[in-house]
N, C-alpha and C positions, 0 to 999 in steps of 0.2 A: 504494500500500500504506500503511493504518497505519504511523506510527510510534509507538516510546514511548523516552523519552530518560532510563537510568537515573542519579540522580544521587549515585555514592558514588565519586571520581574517585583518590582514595588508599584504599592498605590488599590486595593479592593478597591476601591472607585475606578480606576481605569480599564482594573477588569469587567466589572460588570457594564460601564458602559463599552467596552468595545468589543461586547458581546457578538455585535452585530457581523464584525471581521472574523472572529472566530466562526460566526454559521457561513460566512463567506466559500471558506475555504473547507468546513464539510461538508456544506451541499457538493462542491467541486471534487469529492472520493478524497480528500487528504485524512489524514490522521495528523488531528491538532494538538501539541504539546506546547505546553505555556509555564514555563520556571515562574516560579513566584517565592516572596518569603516565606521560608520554610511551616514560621506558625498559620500560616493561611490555607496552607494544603488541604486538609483536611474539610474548614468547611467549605471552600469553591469548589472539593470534588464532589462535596451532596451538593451542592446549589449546581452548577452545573456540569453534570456527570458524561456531555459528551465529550467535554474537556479531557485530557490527561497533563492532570496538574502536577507539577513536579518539583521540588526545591530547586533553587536556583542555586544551589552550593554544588551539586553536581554536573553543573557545568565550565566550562572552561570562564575565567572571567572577562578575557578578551574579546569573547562573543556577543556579551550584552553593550560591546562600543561599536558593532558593526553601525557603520549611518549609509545603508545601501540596499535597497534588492538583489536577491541572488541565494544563489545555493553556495552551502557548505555539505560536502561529505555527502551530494545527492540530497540533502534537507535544505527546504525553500525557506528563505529568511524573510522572516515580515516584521521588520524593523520600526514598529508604530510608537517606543519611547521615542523617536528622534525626527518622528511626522514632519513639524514643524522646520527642523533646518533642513531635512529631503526638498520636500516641496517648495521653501521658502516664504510661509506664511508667518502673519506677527507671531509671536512667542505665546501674546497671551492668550490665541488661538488651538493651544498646541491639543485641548480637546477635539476640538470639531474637526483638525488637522488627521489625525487617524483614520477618517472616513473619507476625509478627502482625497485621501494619497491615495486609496481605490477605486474613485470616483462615485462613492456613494453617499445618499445623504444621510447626514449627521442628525437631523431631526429627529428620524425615525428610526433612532439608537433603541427606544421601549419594547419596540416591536420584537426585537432580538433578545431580550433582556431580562424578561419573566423567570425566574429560578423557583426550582423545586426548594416547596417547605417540609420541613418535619412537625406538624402540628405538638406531636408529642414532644417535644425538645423546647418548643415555644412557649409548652404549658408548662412544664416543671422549671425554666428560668424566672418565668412570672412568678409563680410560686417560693423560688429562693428569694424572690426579692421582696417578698412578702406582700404582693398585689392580689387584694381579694377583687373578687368579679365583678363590675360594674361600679368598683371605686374609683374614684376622681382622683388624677394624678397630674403631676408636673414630671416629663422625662425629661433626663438632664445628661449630655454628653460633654464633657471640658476637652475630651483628649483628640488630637491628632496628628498626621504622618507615620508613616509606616510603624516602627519605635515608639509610636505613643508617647513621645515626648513632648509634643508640642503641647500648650494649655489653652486656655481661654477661663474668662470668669464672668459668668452669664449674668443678668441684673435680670432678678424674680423679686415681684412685690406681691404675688399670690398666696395665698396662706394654704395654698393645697398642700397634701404629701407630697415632697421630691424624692422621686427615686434616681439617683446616678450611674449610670451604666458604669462597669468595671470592665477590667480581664478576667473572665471565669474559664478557668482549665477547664479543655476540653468541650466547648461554646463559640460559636463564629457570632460575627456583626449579626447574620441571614436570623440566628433563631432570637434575636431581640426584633423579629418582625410584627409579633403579636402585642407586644409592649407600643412599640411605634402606631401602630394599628388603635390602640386602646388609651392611648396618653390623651388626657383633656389638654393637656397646653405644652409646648417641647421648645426647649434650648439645645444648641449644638455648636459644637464648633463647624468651622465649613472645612467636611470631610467627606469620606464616603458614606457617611448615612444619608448626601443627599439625595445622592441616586435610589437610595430606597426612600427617601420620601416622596420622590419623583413617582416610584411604582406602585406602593400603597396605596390602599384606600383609608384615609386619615379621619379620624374622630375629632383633631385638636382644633379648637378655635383661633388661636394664635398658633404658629410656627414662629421662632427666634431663630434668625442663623448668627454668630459670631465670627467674623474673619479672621483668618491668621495673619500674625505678625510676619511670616517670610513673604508675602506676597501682597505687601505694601500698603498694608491695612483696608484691602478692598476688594472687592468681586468681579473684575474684569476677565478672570480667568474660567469663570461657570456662570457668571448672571447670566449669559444667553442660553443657557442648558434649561433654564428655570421656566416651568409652566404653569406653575402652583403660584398660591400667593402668600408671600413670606417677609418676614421683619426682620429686614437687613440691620447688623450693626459694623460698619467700619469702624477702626479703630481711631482715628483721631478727626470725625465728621459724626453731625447728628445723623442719628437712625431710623430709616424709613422703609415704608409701608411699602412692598411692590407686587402690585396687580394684576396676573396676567389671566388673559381668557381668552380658550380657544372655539371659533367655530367651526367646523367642517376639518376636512383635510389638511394637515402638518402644514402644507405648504400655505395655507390661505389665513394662517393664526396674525390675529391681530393683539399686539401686545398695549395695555394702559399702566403706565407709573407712578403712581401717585406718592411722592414724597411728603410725609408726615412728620412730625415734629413726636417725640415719643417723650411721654416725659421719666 
């Protein structure tokens, strides 16, 4: 069988949205292998299982600096961490850039994108974190980048329960989807839970995103990803409301932004 070896080995956000590349190339008979960090293995192979997810420690490291199309060793290289300097689009593009480099549209990344849940996995994280049924909650995420070192410190003046997402051995991002699903009101840093808020179907009345500090205190690099309507906070600018709503077909969405003063 083909193979094709994709090269973006950090970021569960980048996986899940460049889903669509991955069906790319196995509608096309390849056999898709995708290195990634090693604690991710595990839950990208339940989420999506026609992947073969592999650590990225067992590959050569010089491989993941390929910036080209082409095969190694008869395995076809799909070089989409470095989209953006291939093709030569802005930087802060380098999302939609992956789709482009195939000529496909980026819009229509969800469609590709849907992952298999474990219901039962979903219920007993709820359960650790001691969320009874139908109770009213504040979801709380600070962490981001791969390493989970990055922070944020989210501003809640609701007096609901907060629950704070952790690292729980042996649990991916995928089974805090019932959580996401069921939170009255959610803070986050701006990571990969947005692509799963993007795919949910949401209960919260408020969403909060929080920007990270490495990328200039602002959302130039996913606000155009954004379809939902969410409470931007950049880091050193007031924080606002932004509206989007789609009619008809990806291609015919008409976006409204309305900038709000939050107090």
């Amino acid at each position: 069988m083909k193979k094709a070896l994709i090269l973006q080995y950090f970021g569960i956000g980048d996986c899940i949205f460049a889903q669509g590349i991955a069906r790319k190339f196995l509608n096309e008979g390849y056999e898709v292998i995708w290195p990634v960090m090693p604690d991710f293995v595990q839950g990208l192979q339940r989420a999506y299982p026609a992947v073969n997810w592999l650590p990225y420690t067992l590959f050569s490291p010089g491989l993941f600096n390929i910036r080209q199309e082409g095969t190694v060793d008869g395995v076809t290289i799909v070089p989409i961490r470095w989209a953006d300097f291939i093709i030569g689009i802005k930087s802060h593009l380098w999302m939609r850039a992956k789709y482009d480099m195939y000529s496909m549209d980026y819009r229509l990344w969800k469609n590709f994108a849907d992952y298999k849940r474990d219901s039962v996995r979903e219920q007993i994280l709820m359960q650790r974190y001691g969320v009874e049924q139908g109770e009213p909650f504040i979801l709380v995420n600070t962490m981001y980048r791969s390493d989970m070192q990055g922070s944020i410190t989210p501003k809640i003046s609701n007096g609901m329960k907060v629950v704070q997402m952790k690292i729980v051995p042996g649990y991916s991002l995928f089974d805090y989807s019932l959580m996401i699903e069921k939170a009255s009101e959610i803070h986050v840093a701006n990571s990969a839970i947005l692509y799963l808020l993007e795919l949910l179907n949401l209960s919260a009345k408020e969403v909060h995103i929080y920007a990270r500090k490495e990328e200039g205190g602002g959302f130039p690099y996913v606000d155009y990803l954004m379809t939902k309507s969410y409470i931007l906070h950049p880091l050193n600018t007031t924080s606002y409301e932004i509206n989007k709503t789609s009619e008809g077909h990806l291609h015919q969405q008409t976006f409204e932004i309305n900038k709000t003063v939050r107090q």
